[in-house]
C-alpha positions as CSV (number, residue, x, y, z in Angstrom):
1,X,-44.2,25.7,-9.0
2,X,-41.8,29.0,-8.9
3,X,-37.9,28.2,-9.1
4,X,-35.8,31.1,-9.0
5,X,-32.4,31.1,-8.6
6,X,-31.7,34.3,-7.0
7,X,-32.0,34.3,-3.0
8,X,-33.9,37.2,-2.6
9,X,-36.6,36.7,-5.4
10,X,-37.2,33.2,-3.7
11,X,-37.5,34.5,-0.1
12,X,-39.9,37.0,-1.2
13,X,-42.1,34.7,-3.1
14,X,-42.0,32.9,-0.2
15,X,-42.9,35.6,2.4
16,X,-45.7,36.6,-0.1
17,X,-46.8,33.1,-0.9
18,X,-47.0,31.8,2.8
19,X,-49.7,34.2,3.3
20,X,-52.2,33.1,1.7
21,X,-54.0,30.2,3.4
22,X,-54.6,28.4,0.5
23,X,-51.3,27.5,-0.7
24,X,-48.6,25.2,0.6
25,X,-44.9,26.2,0.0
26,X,-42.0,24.0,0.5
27,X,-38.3,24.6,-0.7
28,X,-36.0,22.1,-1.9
29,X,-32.1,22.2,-1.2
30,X,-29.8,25.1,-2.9
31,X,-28.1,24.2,-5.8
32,X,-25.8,26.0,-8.3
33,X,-27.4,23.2,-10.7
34,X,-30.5,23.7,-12.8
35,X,-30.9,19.9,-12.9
36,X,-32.7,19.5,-9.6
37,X,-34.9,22.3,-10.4
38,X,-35.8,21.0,-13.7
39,X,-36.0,17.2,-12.4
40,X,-38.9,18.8,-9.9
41,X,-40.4,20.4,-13.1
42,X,-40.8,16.9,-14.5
43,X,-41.9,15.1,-11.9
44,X,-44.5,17.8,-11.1
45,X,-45.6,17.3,-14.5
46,X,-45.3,13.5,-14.5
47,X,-48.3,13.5,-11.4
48,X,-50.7,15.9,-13.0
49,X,-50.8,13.5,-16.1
50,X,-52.4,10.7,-13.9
């Protein structure tokens, strides 16, 4: 999981990231808010515990 907040860093990750054919990248709705960004953090982390 990358989170940036910064357009440009996150459009290049994405340009670079989308490349390779082994990884999936999907983008979540801009926020000035770190909450959603840490709420996907958690719930990332929530799943891998299974």
């Amino acid at each position: 999981m990358v989170v940036d907040d910064e357009a440009l860093v996150r459009s290049g990750f994405k340009l670079i990231l989308n490349a390779a054919e082994d990884i999936e990248v999907s983008t979540a709705p801009q926020t000035r808010s770190e909450r959603p960004a840490m709420a996907a953090v958690a719930w990332f982390r929530a799943g891998t515990r299974r």
